[in-house]
Structure formats: C-alpha cells, structure tokens
C-alpha positions in Angstrom: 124.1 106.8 111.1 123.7 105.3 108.2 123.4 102.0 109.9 120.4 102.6 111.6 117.1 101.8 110.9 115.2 104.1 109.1 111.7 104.7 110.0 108.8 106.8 108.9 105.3 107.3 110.7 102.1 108.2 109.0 99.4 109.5 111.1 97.0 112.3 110.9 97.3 112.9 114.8 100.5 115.3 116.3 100.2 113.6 119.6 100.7 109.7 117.9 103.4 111.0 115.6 105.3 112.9 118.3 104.6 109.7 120.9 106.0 107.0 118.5 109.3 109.5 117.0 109.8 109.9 121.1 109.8 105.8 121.5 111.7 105.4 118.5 114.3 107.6 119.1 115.5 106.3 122.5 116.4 103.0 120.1 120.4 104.0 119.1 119.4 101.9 116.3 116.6 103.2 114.7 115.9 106.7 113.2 113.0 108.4 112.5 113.9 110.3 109.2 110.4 111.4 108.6 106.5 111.9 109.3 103.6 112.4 107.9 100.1 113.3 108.4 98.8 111.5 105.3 100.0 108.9 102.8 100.2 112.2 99.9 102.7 113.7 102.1 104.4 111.0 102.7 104.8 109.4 99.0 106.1 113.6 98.3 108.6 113.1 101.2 109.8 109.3 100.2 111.0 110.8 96.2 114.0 111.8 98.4 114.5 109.6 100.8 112.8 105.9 101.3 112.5 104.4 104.4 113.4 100.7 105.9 109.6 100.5 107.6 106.4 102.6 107.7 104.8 103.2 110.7 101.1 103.9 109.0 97.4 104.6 110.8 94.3 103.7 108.5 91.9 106.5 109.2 93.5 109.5 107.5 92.6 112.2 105.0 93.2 111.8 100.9 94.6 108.6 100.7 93.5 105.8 103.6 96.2 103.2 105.3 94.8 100.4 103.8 94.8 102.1 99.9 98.7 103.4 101.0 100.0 99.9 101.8 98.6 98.2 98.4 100.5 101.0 96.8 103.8 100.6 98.2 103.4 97.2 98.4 102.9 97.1 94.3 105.5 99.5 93.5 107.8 99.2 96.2 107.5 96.5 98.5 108.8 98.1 102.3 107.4 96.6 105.6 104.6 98.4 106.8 103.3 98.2 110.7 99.2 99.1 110.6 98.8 101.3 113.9 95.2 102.3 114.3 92.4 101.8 116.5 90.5 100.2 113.5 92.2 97.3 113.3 90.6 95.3 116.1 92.0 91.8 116.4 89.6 89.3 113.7 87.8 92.5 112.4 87.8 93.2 108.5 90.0 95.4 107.7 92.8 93.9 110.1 92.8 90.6 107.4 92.7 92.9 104.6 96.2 94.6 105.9 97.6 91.8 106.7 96.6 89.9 103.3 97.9 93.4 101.4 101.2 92.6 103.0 101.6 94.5 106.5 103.9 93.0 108.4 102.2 93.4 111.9 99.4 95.1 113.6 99.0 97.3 116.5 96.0 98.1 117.8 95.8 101.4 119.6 92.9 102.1 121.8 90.3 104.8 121.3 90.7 106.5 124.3 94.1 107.0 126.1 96.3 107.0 123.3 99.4 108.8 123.8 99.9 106.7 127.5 99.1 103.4 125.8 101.6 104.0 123.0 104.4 105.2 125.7 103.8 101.8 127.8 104.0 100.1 124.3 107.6 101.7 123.4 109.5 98.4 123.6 106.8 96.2 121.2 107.1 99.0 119.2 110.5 99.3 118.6 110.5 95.2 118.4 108.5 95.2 115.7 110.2 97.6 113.9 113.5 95.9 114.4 111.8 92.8 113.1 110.3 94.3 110.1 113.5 95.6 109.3 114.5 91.8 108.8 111.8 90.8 106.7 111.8 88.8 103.2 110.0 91.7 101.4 110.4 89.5 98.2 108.8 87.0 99.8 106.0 89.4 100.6 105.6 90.4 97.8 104.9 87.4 95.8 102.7 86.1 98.8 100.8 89.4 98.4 100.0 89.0 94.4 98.1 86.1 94.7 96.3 86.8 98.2 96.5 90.7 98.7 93.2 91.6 97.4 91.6 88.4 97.6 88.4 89.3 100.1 87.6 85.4 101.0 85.1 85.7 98.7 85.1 85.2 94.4 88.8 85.8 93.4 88.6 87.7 90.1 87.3 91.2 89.7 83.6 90.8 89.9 81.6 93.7 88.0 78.3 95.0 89.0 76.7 92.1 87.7 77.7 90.1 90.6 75.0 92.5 92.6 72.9 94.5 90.5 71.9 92.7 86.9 72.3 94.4 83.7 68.9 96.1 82.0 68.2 99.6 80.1 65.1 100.9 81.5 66.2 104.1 83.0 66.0 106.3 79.3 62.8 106.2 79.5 61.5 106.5 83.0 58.2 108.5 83.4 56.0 110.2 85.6 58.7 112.1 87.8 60.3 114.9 87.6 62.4 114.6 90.5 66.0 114.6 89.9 69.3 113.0 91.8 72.9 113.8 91.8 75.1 110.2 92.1 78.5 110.9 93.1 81.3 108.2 93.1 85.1 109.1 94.4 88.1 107.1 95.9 91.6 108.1 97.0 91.4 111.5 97.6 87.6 112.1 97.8 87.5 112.9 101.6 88.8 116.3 100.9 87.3 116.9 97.2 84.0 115.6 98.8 84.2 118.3 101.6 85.4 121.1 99.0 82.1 120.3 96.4 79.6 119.5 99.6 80.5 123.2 101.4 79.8 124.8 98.2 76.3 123.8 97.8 73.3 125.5 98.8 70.9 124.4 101.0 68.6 122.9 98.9 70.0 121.2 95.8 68.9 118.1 93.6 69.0 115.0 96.3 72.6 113.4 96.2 74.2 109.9 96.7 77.5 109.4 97.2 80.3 105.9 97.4 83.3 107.4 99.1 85.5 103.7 99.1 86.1 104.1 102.6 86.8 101.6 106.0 83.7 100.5 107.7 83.0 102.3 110.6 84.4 105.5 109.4 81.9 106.7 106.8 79.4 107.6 110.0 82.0 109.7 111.6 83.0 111.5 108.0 79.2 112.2 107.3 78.6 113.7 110.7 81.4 116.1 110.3 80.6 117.3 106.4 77.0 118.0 107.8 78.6 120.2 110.8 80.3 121.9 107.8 77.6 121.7 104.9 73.9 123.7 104.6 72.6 120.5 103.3 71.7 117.7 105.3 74.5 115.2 105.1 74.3 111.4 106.4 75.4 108.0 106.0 72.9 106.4 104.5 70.5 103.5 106.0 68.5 101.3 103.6 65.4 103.0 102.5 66.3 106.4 102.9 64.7 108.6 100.8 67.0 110.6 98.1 65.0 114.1 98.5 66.3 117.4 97.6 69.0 119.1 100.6 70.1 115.8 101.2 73.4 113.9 100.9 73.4 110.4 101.5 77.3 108.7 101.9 77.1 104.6 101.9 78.1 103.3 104.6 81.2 101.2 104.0 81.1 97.3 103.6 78.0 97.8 102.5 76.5 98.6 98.7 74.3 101.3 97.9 71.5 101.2 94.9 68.9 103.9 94.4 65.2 102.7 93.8 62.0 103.9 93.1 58.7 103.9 94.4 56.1 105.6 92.0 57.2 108.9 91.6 60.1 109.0 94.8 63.5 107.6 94.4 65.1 106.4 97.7 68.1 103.4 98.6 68.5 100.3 99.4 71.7 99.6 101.7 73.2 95.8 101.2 75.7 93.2 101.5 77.1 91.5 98.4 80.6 90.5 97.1 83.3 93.0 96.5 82.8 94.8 93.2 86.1 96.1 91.4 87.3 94.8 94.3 85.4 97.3 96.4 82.3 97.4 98.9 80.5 100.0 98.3 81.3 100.1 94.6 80.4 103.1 92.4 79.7 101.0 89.6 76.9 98.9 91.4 75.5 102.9 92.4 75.7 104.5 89.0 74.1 101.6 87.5 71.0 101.5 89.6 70.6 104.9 88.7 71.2 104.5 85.1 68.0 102.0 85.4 66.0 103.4 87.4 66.4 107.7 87.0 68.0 107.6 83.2 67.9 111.1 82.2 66.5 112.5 85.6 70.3 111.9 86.7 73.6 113.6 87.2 76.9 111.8 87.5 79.8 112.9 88.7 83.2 110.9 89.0 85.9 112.4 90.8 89.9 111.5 92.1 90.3 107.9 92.7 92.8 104.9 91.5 91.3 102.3 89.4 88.5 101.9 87.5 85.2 101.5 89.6 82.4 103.6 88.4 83.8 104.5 84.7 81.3 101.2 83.4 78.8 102.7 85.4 79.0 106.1 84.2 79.3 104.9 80.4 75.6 103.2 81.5 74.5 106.4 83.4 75.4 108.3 79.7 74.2 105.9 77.4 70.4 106.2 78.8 70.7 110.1 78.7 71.6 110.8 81.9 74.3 114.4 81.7 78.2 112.9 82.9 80.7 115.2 84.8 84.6 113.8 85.2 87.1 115.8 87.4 90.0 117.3 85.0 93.1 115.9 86.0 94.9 119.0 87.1 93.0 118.6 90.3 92.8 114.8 90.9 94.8 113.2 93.8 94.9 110.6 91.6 93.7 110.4 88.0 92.5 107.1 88.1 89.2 106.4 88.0 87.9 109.9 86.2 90.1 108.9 83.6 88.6 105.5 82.7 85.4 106.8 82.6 86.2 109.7 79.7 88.3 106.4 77.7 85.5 105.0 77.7 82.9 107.4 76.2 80.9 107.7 79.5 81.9 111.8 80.4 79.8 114.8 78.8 82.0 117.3 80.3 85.4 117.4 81.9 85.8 120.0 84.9 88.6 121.0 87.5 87.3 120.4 91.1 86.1 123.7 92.0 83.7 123.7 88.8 81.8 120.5 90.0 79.5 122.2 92.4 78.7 124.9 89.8 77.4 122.0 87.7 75.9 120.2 90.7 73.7 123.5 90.8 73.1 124.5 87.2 71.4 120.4 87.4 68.8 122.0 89.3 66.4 120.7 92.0 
C-alpha cells in the first residue's frame, strides 16, 4: 500500500469527485487517500497526510484552484493536475496554471461531465502516473521567476500603473450621495454572500473586487442577487453606483468609480496586473478615495496579500470611515491585516458585524 500513488481530488462537484476516485481506483497503483470540495478542506485534511499529486478544479468556493496551486507550490511544491472547464486550451487562466507550476491540464467540458471524465479514465490515470515522476525541485525554481509573471511588467505594479496618484476626494462637494467600496480575496465568495444576504433592500450603493477567474464573476453575481434583497450584478462600465445596488467587477478587468456632477458611477477597463491582480482593490479604493473622500465606506475583508491596504490607508487619509475584518473570522488574514499595519482601518470587526456597519453608513 504504501507503494502506491497517493492522490487527492479537489472539486466542489460530488459527481467529478466520485467519477475521478472511481477511475483512479481501478489503477492497483494509485490511491485516492482523500477529497475535497475546496482547497480549505483540503489544506485541513493534508496536516495529516500529504499527497503525491492533486487532482484540483479552479471554480470553487473560499479559496479558487488557481490561488491553491501558488500556495502549495510556495510552501510545498506537489504536482498539481488543473481539471476544470475553465481552462480552455490558449485561454488566460490555462497559462497562468501552468506558469504557477501545474503540471498538466485537463479540460473538462461544460456539459456531459461525468461521461467525458469516465471515457478519459486512462489519460487520467497517465497523467497522474507521470506527475508522480516529476522534478518538483525543478518546478519549483522554474515557478519563482515565471509563476506570477502575467506577460506583462514583471515586478509588482501599484495602482499607479492604472489610476495616478492625487488627493481631491477630502473635499468633494455638492453631493450627498454615499458609496460602500468593498475589496476581498481568498475566501470572499462566502464572506461576500454572508454580509450581502444581511442587507436590506436599499442600502448606500456598493462596489465590490472579489479577485476572481474571468468568466466566473457573472455567474457568482447572478446567484448572490437570487439570494440578496438588493440588486446585485457584475458590473459593466458606466454603471451607475445608486443606492440597492451591488456592483462585482468583472474579472480581468479593473473597476474605478467616477463622478458626473452630483452621481457617482464606474468605469470597467483593461490595464496591467496590479499587486499582481486584475481587478485590483487598490486601483478601486483609490478612485474612490479621489473622487467620494468622506462620502465613502471601506471595507476590507479575508484575503492573502496585500492588495487594497495602500488603498484603504488613501480612502482614510481623505476622511473616508475604514472597516477591517477581525481575524478570528478571516479565511485568511492577509490582506485585512496590512491594511490596520498600516494606519488605514477605523474599526476592526468580526464578519457578521460588517453588515451592521454597512447599514449604520446609511443611504
């Protein structure tokens, strides 16, 4: 037994998790010693017992694939086999796995998915036999000088690469609209959905960068407006930020908040990577820093890294009030956590408080 290969699959579907532990366990030499319906799980389960190769979708809840594989891949370099229907062959986020270090990629279809991954048994079970083999040292060094390098400017840009520095936003005038700007990361999905159903349904308007795949922050909007009494939506550029409504940027894309006379709404656009991340929080809270000031509310919740704590620090520094999740309830205390060290957070609150300030903001 202790021979065999040992395999763990990641998925947020029963049916694909069932399908590939069936396929895998009609190999003598492979075993599946674990799965998971999302990388939290999964990290929980590998304390105990670490596997040879990870079987791992990229659409899942609390931590995405892509966000799971640069994890393990810095702290404990195992080959990883992308299986998801996002990874089309030559889209984006296929290069990104494979420059984060996954070792192959299988695309499953959108439809038909548990009779295309029973035809597929035997690649699948080749591929894990070959990742078992694989250099991960190798790997590893590859993937520190290319892994999060998006073909575009190699160091960490900062919002300056999109949205230039300026302090305007203190003293705004003639509105007295406000806006809630919300920025979240690994682990947002489900903090998103627990402060979004707790709102009533008319609230101060709200955006929101969820660092999310692109094509998936459509789908996750649609769903938290079947669940929400406000109107929730994936942004499109020049949207209007009005109160009851939610906007989400739409991944690979940045998201700024503007202002025509008295009305704030967004623009939607294309830039470089920002913190290494498209859309970036930073490049959201500082357009609202310079353009609503004191009319705004920020709010930074679980997420790794550091992308919005400048931004916030800018939101606070031109009066606008500054809201951190506590870290008993962050997934991951990451980017909440940069934002208080650097003087940017008014007020530090577990999860469940943040749509009580949300509301005491006011409309």
């Amino acid at each position: 037994m202790s021979d065999k290969i040992k395999v763990m699959v990641v998925d947020d579907s029963a049916v694909v998790r069932q399908v590939v532990a069936q396929a895998i366990a009609a190999d003598p030499g492979i075993e599946v010693i674990a799965t998971a319906q999302d990388p939290v799980f999964a990290l929980e389960k590998m304390k105990t017992l670490w596997p040879d190769v990870l079987v791992v979708d990229i659409e899942m809840p609390r931590m995405d694939g892509l966000t799971f594989l640069k994890k393990i891949m810095a702290e404990h370099p195992t080959p990883v086999i992308i299986c998801s229907s996002l990874a089309e062959k030559g889209a984006q986020v296929t290069m990104e796995a494979l420059a984060a270090g996954a070792f192959t990629i299988i695309t499953k279809p959108k439809m038909g998915v548990k009779s295309f991954l029973q035809d597929s048994a035997n690649d699948i079970v080749s591929a894990i036999k070959s990742a078992a083999k694989a250099n991960m040292g190798a790997v590893r060094r590859m993937t520190a000088t290319t892994a999060v390098r998006p073909a575009m400017p190699p160091p960490k840009l900062s919002a300056d690469a999109v949205l230039a520095s300026h302090h305007t936003g203190a003293n705004m005038y003639g509105t007295t609209d406000r806006l809630v700007a919300i920025g979240t990361s690994t682990g947002g999905t489900q903090a998103l959905e627990a402060v979004l159903t707790k709102l009533p349904a008319v609230c101060a308007g709200i955006v929101i960068v969820q660092h999310m795949p692109e094509k998936f922050t459509a789908m996750f909007a649609e769903r938290l407006n079947g669940l929400c009494r406000l109107e929730v939506r994936e942004a499109q550029n020049g949207d209007r930020v009005i109160p009851g409504r939610a906007l989400i940027a739409p991944g690979g894309r940045h998201m700024m908040v503007k202002r025509s006379g008295a009305q704030y709404y967004v623009e939607v656009a294309d830039g470089p990577l920002v913190n290494r991340h498209k859309p970036s929080v930073d490049v959201l809270f500082r357009s609202v820093a310079q353009v609503a000031g004191k009319n705004a509310l920020g709010v930074i919740m679980t997420g790794m890294g550091d992308d919005g704590a400048r931004g916030m620090k800018e939101m606070h520094d031109v009066g606008a009030q500054t809201v951190a999740e506590d870290e008993s309830t962050c997934v991951v205390f990451g980017m909440p956590k940069e934002a208080i060290k650097l003087g940017g957070v008014d007020k530090i609150v577990p999860l469940d408080r943040i749509p009580q300030e949300i509301v005491a903001y006011g409309v």
